[in-house]
GUKOL-652504 format. One record per atom (N, C-alpha, C, CB): residue in three letters; x, y, z. Coordinates in steps of 0.1 Angstrom, whole numbers, plus 5000, padded with zeros to 4 digits. Glycine has a CB too. Layout:
alaXYZ...
This chain:
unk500849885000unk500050005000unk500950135000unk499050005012unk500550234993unk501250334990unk501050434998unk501150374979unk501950555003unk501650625016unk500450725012unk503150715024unk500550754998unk498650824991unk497850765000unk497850764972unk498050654998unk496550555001unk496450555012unk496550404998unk497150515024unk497250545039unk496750685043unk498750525042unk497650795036unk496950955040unk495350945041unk497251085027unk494850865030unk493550885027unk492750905037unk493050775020unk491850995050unk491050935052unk491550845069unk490850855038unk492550925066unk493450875080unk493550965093unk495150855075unk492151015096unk492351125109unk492451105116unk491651195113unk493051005121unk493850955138unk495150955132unk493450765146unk496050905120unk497450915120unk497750795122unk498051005129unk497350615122unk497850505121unk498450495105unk496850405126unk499550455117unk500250375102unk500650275105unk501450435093unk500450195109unk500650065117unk500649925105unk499150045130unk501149875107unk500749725092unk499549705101unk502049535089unk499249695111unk497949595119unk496849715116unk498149545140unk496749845112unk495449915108unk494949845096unk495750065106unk495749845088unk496049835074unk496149655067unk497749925073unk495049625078unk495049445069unk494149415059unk494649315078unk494549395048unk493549375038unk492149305043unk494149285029unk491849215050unk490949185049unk489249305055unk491549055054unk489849345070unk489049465074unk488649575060unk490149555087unk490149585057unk489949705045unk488449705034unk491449695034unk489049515030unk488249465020unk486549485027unk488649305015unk486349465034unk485049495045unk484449645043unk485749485062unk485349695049unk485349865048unk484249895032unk487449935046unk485649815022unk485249935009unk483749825004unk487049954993unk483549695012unk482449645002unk481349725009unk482049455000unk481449785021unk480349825027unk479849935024unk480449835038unk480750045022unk480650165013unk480250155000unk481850225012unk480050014993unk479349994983unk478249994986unk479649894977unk477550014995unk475750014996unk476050194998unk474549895014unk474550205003unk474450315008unk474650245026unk472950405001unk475050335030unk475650365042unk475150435054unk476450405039unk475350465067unk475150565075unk476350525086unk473550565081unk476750635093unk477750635102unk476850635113unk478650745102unk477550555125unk476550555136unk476650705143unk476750415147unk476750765146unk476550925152unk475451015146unk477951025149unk475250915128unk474350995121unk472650915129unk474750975100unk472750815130unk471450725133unk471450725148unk471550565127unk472750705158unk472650685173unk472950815182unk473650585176unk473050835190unk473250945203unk474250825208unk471650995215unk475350905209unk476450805211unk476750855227unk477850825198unk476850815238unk477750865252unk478450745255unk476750935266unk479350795266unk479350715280unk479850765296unk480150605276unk479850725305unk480050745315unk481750815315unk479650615323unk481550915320unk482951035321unk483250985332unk482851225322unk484651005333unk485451005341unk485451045357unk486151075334unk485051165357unk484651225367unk483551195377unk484451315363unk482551125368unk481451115375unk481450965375unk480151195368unk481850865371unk482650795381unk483550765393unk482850785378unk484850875392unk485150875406unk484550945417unk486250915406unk483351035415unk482351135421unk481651055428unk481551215412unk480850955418unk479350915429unk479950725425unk477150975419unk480450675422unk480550545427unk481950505434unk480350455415unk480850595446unk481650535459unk481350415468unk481650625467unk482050405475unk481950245484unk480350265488unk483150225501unk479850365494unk478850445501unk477750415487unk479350645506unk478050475480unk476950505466unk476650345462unk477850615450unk477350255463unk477450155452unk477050025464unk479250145444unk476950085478unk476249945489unk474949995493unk477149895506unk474350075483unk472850135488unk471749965484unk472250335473unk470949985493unk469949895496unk468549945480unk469549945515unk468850035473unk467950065464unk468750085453unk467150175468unk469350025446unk470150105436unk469850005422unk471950115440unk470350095412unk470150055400unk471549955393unk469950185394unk471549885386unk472649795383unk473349855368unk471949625382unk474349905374unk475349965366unk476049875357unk476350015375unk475749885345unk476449775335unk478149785331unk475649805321unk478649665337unk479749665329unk480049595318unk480449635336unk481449585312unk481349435300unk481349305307unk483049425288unk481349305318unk481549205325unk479549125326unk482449265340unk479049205321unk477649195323unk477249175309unk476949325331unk477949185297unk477449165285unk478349015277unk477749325276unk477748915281unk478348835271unk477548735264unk479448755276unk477948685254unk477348645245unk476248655240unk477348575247unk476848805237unk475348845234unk474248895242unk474948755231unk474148895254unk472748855265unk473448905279unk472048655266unk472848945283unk472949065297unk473148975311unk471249175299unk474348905316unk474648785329unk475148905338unk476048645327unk473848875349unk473748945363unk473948885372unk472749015367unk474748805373unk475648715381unk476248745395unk476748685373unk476948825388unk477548925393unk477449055392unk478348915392unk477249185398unk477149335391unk477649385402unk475649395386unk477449595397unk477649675407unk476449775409unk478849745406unk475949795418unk474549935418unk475450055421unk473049935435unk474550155418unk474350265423unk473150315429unk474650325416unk473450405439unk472350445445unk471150515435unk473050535456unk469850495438unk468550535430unk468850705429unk466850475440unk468550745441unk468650915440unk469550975438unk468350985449unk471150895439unk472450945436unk472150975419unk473750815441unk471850845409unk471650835399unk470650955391unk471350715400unk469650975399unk468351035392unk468951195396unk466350975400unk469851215409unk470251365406unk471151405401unk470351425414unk471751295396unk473651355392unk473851285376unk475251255407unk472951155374unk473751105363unk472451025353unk475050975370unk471751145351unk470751145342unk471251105326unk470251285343unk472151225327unk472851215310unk473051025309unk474951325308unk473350955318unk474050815313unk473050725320unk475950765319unk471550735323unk470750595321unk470550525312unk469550595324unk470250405315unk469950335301unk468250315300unk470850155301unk468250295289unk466650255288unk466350155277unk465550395285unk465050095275unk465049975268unk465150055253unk463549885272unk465849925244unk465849975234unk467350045228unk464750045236unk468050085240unk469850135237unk470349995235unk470850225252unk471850075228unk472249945224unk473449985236unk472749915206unk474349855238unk475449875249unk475949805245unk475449865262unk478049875241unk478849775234unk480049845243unk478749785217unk480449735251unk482049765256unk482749835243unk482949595261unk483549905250unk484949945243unk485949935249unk485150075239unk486449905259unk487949885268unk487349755270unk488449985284unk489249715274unk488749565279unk488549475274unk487849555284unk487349425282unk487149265274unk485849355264unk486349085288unk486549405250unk485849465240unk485049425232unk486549505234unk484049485224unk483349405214unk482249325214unk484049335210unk481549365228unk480549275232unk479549415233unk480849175247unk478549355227unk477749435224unk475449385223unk478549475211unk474549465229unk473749395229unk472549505230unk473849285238unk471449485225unk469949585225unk469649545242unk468349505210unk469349645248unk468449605261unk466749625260unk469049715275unk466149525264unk464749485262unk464149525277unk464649305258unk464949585282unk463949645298unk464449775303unk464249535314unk464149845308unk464549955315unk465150005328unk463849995315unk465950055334unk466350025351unk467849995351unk465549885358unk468450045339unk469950005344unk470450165341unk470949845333unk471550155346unk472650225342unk474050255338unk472550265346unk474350295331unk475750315325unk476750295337unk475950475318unk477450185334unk478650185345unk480350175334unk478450015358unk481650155341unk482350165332unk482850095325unk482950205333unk483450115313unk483950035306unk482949995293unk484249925315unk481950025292unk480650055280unk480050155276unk479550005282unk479450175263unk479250295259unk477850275254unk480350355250unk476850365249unk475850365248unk475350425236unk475450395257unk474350345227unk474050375214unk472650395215unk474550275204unk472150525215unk470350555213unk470050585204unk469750645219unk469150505194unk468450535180unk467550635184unk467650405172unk467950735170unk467550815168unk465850815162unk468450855162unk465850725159unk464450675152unk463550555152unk464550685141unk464050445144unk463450335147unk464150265158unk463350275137unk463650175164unk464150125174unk464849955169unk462950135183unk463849895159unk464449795151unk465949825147unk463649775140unk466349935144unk467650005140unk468349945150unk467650175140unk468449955161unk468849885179unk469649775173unk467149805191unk468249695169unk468949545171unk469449485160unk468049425177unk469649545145unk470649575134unk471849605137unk470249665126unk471549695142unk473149795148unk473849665158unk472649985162unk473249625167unk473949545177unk474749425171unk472949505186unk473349365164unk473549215155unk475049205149unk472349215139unk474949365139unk476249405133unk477449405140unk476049535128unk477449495150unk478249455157unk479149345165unk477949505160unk478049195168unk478349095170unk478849025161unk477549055175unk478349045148unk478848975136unk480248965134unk478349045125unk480848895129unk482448825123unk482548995116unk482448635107unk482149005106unk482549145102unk482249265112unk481849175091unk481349315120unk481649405131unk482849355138unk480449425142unk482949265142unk483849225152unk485649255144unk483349045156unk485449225132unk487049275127unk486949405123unk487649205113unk486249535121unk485749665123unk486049705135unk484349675120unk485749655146unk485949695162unk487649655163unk484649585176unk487749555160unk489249505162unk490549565154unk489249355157unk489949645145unk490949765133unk491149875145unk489749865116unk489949875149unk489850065157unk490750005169unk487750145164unk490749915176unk491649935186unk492750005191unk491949865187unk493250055201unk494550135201unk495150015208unk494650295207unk496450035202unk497649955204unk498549975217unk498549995192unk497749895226unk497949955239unk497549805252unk496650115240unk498249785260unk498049695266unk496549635272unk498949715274unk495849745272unk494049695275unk493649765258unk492949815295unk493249635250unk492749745240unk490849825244unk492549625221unk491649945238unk490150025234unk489850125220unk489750135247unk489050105219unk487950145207unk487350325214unk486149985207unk488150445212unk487650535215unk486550525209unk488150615214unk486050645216unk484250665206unk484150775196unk482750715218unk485150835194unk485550905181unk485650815171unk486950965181unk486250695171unk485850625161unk485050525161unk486550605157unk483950465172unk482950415172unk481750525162unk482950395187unk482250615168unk480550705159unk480950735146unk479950895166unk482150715140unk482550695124unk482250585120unk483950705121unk481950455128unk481850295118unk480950325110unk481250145126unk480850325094unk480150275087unk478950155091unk481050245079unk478150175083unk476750015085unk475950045073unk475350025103unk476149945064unk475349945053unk473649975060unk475549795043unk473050055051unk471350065053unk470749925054unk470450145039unk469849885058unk468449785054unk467349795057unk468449685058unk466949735048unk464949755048unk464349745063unk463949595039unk463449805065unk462349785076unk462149605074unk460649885071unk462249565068unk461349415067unk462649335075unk460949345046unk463849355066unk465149295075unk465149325086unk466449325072unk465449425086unk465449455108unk464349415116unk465449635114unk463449395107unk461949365116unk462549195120unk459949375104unk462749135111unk462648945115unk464048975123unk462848795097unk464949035119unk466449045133unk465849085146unk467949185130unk464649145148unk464149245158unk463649075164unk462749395153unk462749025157unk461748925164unk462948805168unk460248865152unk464048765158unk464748675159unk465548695176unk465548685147unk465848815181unk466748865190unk465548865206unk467549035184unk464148855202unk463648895211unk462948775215unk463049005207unk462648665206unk462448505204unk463948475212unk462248425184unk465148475209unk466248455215unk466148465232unk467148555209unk465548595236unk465448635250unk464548565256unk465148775252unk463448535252unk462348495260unk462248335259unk461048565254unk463448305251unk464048145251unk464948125261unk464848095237unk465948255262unk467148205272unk465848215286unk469048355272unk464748325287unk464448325302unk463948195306unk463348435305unk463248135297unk462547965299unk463947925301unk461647855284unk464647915300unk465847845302unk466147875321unk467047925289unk466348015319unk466948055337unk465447995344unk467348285342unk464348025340unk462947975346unk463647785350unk461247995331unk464047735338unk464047565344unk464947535355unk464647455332unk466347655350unk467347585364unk466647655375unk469347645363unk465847815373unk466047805390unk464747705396unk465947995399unk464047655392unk463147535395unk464247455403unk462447455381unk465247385397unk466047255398unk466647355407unk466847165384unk467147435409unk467647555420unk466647515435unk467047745412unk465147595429unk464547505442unk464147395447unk463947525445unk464247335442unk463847175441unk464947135452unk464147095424unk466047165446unk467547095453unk467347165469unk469547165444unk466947295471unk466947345485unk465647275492unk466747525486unk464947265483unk463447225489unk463647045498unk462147225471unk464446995494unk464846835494unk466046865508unk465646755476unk466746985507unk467446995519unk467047055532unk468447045516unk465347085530unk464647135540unk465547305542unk464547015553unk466247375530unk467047495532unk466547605520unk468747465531unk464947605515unk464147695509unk463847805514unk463147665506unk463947795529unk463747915541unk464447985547unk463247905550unk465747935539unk467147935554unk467648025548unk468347805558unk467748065564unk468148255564unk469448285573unk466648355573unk470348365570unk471648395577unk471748505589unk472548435565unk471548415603unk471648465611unk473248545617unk471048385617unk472948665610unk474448735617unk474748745631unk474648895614unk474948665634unk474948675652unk476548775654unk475248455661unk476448875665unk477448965664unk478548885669unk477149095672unk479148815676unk480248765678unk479748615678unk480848815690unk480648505677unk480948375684unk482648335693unk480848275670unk481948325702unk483248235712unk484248105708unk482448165726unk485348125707unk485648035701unk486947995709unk485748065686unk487447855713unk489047865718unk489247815709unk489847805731unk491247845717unk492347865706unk492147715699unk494147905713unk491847625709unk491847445701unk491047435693unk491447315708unk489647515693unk488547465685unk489347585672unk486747495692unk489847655674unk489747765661unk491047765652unk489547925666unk492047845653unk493447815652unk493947665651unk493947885664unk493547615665unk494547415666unk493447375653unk494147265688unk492547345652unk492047305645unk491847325626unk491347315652unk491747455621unk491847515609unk492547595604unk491247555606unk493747655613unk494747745610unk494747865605unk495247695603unk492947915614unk492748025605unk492748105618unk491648025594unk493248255622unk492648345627unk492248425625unk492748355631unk491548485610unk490648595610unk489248555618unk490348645595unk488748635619unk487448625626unk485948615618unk487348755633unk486248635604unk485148635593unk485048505594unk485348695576unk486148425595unk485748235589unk484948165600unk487448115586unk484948245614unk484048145627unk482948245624unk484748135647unk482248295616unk480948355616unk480148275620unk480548405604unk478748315629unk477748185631unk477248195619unk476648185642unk476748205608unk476448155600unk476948045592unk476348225597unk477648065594unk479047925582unk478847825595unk481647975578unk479347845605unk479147715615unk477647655615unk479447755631unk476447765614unk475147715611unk474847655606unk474547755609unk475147675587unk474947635575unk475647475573unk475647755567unk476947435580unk478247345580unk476447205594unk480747475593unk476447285600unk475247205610unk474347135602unk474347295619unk473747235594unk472447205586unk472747085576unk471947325577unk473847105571unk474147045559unk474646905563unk475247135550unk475346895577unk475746785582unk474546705588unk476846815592unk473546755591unk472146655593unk471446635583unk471146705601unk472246605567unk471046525559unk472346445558unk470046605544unk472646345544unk473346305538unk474646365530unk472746275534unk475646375529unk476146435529unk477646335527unk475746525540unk478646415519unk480046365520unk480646495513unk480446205513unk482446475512unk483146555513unk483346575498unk484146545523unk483946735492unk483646715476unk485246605469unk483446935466unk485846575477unk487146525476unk486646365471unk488246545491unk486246355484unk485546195480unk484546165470unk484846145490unk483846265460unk482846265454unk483646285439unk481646375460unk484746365437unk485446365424unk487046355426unk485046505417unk487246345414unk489046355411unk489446485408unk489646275397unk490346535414unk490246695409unk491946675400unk490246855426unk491646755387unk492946765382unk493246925378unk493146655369unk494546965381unk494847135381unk495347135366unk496347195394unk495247275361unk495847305347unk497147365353unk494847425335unk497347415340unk498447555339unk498547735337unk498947525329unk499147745338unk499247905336unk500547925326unk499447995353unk500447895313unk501547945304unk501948105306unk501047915288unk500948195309unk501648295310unk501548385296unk502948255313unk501148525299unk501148625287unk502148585274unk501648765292unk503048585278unk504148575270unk503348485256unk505748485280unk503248385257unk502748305248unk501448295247unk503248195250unk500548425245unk499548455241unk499448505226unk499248545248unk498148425219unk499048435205unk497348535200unk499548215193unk496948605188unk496148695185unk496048625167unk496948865190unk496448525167unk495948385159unk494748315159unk496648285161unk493748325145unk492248315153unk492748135152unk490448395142unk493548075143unk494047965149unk494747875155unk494047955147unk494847975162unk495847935179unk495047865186unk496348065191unk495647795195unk494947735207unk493747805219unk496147695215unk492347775221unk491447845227unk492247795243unk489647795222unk492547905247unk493047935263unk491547985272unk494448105263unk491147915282unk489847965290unk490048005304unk488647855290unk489848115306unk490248165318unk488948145330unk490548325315unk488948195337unk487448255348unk486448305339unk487848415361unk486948445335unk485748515327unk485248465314unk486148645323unk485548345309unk485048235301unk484148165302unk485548165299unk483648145311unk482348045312unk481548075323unk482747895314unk480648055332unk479448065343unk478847975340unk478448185344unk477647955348unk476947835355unk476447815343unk475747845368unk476047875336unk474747805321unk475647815313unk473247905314unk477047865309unk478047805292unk479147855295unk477747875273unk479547865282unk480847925278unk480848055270unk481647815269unk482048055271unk481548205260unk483048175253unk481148435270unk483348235242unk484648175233unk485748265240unk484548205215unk486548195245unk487748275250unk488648395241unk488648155253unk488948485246unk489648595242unk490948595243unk489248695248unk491548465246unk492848445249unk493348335243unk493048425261unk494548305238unk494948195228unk496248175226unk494548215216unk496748075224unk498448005228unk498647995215unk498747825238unk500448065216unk500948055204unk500947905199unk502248115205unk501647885186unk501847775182unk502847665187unk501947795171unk503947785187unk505347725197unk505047685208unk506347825202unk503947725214unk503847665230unk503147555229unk503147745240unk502247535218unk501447365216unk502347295211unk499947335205unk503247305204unk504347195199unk505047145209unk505347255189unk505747255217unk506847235229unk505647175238unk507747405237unk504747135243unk503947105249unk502647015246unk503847185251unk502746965235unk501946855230unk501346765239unk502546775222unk502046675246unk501446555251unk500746595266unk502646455252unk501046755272unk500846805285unk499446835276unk501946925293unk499346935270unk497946995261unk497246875260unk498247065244unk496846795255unk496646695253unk495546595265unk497846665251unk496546605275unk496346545289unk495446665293unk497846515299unk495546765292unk494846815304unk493446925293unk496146925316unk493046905283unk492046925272unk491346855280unk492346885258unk490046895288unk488946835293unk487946775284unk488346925300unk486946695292unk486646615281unk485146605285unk487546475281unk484346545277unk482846635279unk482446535296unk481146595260unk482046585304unk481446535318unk482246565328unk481246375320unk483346645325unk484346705333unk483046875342unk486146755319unk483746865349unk483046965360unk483947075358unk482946915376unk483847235354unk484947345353unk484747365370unk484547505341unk485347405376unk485047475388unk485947565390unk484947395398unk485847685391unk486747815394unk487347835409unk485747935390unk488847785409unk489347855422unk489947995428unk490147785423unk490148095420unk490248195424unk489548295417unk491348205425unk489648445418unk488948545413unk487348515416unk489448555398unk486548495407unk485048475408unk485448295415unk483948505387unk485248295427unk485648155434unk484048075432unk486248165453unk484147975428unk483147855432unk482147815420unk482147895446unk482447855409unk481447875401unk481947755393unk481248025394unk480747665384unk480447545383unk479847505370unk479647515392unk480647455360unk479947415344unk480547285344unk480347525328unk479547215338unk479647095333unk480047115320unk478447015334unk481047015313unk480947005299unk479646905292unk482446955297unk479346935283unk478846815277unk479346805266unk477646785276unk480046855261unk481046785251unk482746825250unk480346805236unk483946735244unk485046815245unk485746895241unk485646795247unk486546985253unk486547175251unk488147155243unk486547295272unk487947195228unk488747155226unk490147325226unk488447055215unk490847295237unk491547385242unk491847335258unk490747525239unk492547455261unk493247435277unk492847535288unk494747455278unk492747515300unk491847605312unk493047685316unk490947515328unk493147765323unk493747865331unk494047795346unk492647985331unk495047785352unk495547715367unk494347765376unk497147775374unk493247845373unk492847925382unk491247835383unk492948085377unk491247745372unk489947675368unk490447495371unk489347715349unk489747445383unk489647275381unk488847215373unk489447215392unk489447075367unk488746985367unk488146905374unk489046945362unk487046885375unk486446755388unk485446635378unk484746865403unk486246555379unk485446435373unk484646295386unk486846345361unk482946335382unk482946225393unk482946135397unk482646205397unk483646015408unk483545915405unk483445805403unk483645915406unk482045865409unk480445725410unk479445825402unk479545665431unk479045765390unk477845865385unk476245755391unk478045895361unk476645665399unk475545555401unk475045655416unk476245345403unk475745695420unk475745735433unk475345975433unk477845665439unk476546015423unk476546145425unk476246175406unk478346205434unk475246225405unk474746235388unk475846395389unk472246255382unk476446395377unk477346525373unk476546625372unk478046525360unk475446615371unk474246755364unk474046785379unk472346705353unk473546705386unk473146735404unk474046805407unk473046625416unk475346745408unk477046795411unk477046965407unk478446685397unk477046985394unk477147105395unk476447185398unk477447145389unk475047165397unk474247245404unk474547265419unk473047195402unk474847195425unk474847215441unk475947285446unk474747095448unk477247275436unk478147315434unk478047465430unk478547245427unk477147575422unk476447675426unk475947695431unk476147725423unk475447625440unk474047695448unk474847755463unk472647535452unk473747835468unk474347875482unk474947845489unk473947885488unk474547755494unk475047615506unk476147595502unk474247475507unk477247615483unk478747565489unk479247715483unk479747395480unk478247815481unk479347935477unk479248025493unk478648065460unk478447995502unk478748005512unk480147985519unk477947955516unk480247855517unk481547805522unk482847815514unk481247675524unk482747895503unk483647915494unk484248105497unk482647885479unk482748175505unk482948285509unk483548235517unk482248365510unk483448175531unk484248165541unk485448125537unk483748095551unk486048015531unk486947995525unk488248085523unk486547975517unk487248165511unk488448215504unk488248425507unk488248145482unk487548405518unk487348585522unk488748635527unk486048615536unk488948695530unk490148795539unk490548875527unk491548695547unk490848845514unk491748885503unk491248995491unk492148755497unk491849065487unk491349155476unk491049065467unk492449255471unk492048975462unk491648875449unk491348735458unk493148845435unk490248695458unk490148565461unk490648485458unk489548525461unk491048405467unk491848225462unk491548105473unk493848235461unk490747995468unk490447915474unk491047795471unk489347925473unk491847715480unk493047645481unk492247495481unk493947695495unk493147465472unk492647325468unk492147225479unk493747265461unk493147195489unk492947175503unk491547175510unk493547285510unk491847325509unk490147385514unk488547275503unk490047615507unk488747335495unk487947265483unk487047155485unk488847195473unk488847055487unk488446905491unk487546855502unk489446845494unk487346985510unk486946915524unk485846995519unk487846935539unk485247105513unk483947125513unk482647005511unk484047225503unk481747095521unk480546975525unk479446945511unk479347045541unk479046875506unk478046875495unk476846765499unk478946825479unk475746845499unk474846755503unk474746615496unk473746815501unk474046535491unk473346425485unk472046375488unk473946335486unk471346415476unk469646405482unk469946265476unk467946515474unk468146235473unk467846105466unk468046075452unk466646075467unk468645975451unk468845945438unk467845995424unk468945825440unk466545955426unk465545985418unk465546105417unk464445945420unk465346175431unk465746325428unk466646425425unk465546355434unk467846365425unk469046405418unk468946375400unk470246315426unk468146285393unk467246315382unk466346355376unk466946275381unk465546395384unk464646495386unk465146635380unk464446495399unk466246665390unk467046815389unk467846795377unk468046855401unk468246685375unk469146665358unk468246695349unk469746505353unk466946645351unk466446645337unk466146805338unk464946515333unk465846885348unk465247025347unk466847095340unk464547095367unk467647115344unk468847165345unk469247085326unk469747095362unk469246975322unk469546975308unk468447005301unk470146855303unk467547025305unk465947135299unk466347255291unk464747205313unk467147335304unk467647445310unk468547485299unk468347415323unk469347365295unk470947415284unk470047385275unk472847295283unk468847265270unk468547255257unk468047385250unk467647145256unk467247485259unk467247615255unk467447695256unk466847655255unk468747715264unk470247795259unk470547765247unk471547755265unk470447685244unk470847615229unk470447645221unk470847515226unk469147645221unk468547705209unk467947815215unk467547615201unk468247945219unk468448035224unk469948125214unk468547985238unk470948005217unk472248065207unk472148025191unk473947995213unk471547965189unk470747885172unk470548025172unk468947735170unk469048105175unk468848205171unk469448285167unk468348235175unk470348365176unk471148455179unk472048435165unk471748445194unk472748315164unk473648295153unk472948275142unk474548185154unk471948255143unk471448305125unk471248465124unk469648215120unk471048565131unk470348655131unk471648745126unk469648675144unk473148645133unk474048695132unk474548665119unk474648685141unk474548535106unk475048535097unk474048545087unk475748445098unk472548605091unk472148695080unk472448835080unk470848705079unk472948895088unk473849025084unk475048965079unk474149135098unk475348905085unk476948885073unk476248835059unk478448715081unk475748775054unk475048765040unk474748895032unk473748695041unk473748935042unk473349075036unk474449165029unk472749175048unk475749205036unk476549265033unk477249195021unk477249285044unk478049055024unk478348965018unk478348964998unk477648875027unk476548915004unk475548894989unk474649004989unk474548754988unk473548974996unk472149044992unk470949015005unk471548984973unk470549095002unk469549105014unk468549005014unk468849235015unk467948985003unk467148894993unk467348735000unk467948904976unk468948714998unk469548595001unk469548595020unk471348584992unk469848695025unk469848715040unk468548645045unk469848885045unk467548745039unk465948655040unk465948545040unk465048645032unk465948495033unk466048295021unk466748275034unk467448244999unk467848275040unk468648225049unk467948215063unk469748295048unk467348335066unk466448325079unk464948215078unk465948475082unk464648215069unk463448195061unk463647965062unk463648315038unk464547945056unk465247865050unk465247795067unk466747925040unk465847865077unk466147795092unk464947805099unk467247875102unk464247825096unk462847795099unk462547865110unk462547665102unk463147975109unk463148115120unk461448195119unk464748245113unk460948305118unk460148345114unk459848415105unk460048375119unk458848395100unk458248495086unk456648525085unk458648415070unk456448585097unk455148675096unk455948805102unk453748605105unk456948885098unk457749035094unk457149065083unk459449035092unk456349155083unk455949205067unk456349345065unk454349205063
């Protein structure tokens, strides 16, 4: 490419080979072959400043008993909005100070720092802008929303977002050049079936969270712990034999009466230790260094890769050099479908089954638990109980005292895990693989919705249709 060509059109000043890869480019100029709109022309583009972040999300602002749930990227994956985990802000903090950045149904929200590129239409109202995401408000139609988003999720948005990056150890996507992305036009009729396709998607994944938390209560309901409530008792007495001689711990958070309560309850049904119930095998931690940005490199899965209901495709990936030099280890420790993920540090205690094998390697920070009697402990029960209260309780006591949590293998092994009845440990399987079957086709949707915009652009809109049409998606959009 010739430095003409580069000047072109170049108001940031990259000259980087990585701005400049044919393939984005080729993208770029087919897209400019339709008619076009820049999103700033169609969206109200913001996001949360600087200031008014370190202003009102304070410790004080963000433990209010009424607050609104502040979106991070950590709250947008795959597509679909996981409140798993979050942060609030206070209700009146929000409504007097940080008006300009509510969200409301119908914005689109697409990280730009960070874990980038995740992007999604919100279908409810009541959140608010937190950091690390920015916010896209159609100017007009609202179907526009979930085009714009779709696009964005798409293989082609996603190498569009991945051009704009700055070359910088957390990538981000200013919003100077977010509100420049190009987006070919489309018909009312297209965005209408992406509209219904994304919104059929939602109300598939909620039947889905509707089945597990059934099998959610079911499992408490069988441990007579549907009611059970955490008595903060202000102190417990404890000697040095029972506390210290015994667990080696002396902060004062781990003898809480509650955890001793909970450890009581759980010890009057059935019950054994999670050591004796699985095999645990540890990964590795290769380490940055051999992080490769090869879409065919090795899939590396950290913490922020998976939660109780999937996976989401890892953002991280091993050079080639390091699978060669390391073959037969890779290999060995490539989990295999009925393996249990279980997360030991950072987000501690959290629990996915495979059902089929992941083909790639976990992070030192994620176990494997395979179990060893499935006649006795069904894997689907296993991990369910394995999120549920009763062991992230004991995962908080565990692994509390620390900025970053870490819960020691040690510890792990000895955690308590109920065991109901067999039948009813079936019961909860069959609710719980109910649960993934419409996750599943929950993400069917989503991925067609997403490779009829890549067609549209591709070929023709015509053919985009035929393709939705063709998957037996919907066609009463007129």
């Amino acid at each position: 490419m010739k430095l003409r060509d580069i000047s072109v059109n170049n108001n940031i000043f990259r000259y980087d080979a990585e701005y400049f890869r044919k393939e984005p480019l080729a993208l770029l100029k087919k897209i400019r072959s339709y008619k076009y709109f820049y999103i700033d022309e169609e969206f109200d583009v913001s996001k949360l400043a600087g200031f008014e972040y370190t202003k009102y999300f304070t410790p004080l602002n963000m433990s209010s008993d009424d607050g609104y749930v502040a979106l991070t990227s950590k709250n947008i994956q795959n597509e679909r909005l996981y409140l798993d985990s979050f942060i609030t802000i206070d209700k009146k903090v929000s409504n007097a100070n940080l008006l300009r950045s509510k969200l409301f149904k119908y914005d689109v929200v697409l990280s730009y720092t960070g874990e980038y590129r995740r992007a999604l239409t919100l279908l409810n109202n009541g959140y608010q802008l937190g950091p690390n995401i920015c916010r896209l408000r159609p100017r007009r139609d609202v179907e526009l929303a979930f085009y714009v988003s779709t696009f964005f999720n798409s293989a082609i948005g996603q190498q569009i977002l991945d051009r704009e990056k700055t070359l910088s150890a957390q990538p981000t996507v200013a919003m100077s050049r977010i509100r420049r992305i190009p987006v070919p036009e489309r018909s009312k009729k297209f965005m209408k079936h992406l509209k219904l396709l994304i919104e059929k998607a939602n109300s598939t994944m909620e039947d889905a969270s509707s089945n597990y938390n059934k099998s959610e209560l079911l499992f408490l309901k069988e441990l007579g712990l549907i009611d059970y409530k955490q008595n903060n008792y202000a102190y417990n007495i404890k000697s040095l034999s029972s506390s210290f001689g015994s667990t080696g711990r002396l902060d004062a958070e781990y003898y809480q009466k509650k955890y001793e309560n909970l450890i009581k309850a759980l010890k009057g049904v059935v019950h054994d230790e999670l050591g004796n119930i699985v095999e645990i095998k540890k990964s590795i931690e290769p380490g940055s260094d051999f992080y490769s940005d090869d879409e065919g490199a090795l899939p590396f899965m950290r913490v922020a890769d998976f939660n109780r209901l999937g996976l989401i495709n890892p953002s991280k990936r091993l050079s080639t050099n390091f699978v060669v030099e390391n073959e037969e280890l890779i290999y060995e420790l490539m989990p295999k479908a009925g393996t249990i993920l279980f997360s030991k540090d950072g987000s501690v205690g959290t629990a996915y089954l495979l059902r089929e094998d992941f083909n790639g390697i976990t992070s030192s920070a994620i176990l494997h638990l395979t179990v060893k009697d499935s006649e006795k402990v069904l894997p689907e029960y296993l991990a369910l109980a394995l999120n549920s209260k009763v062991i992230k309780m004991q995962a908080e006591r565990d692994a509390g005292g620390s900025i970053i949590l870490h819960w020691r293998v040690n510890e792990i092994k000895n955690v308590v895990v109920p065991i109901i009845d067999y039948e009813k440990q079936k019961e909860i399987a069959r609710l719980v693989e109910e649960s993934f079957n419409l996750k599943q086709q929950s993400e069917q949707l989503l991925e067609v919705a997403k490779r009829a915009v890549e067609i549209a652009i591709e070929e023709d809109e015509e053919k985009a249709l035929e393709y939705i049409n063709t998957n037996n998606i919907y066609t009463d959009a007129n």
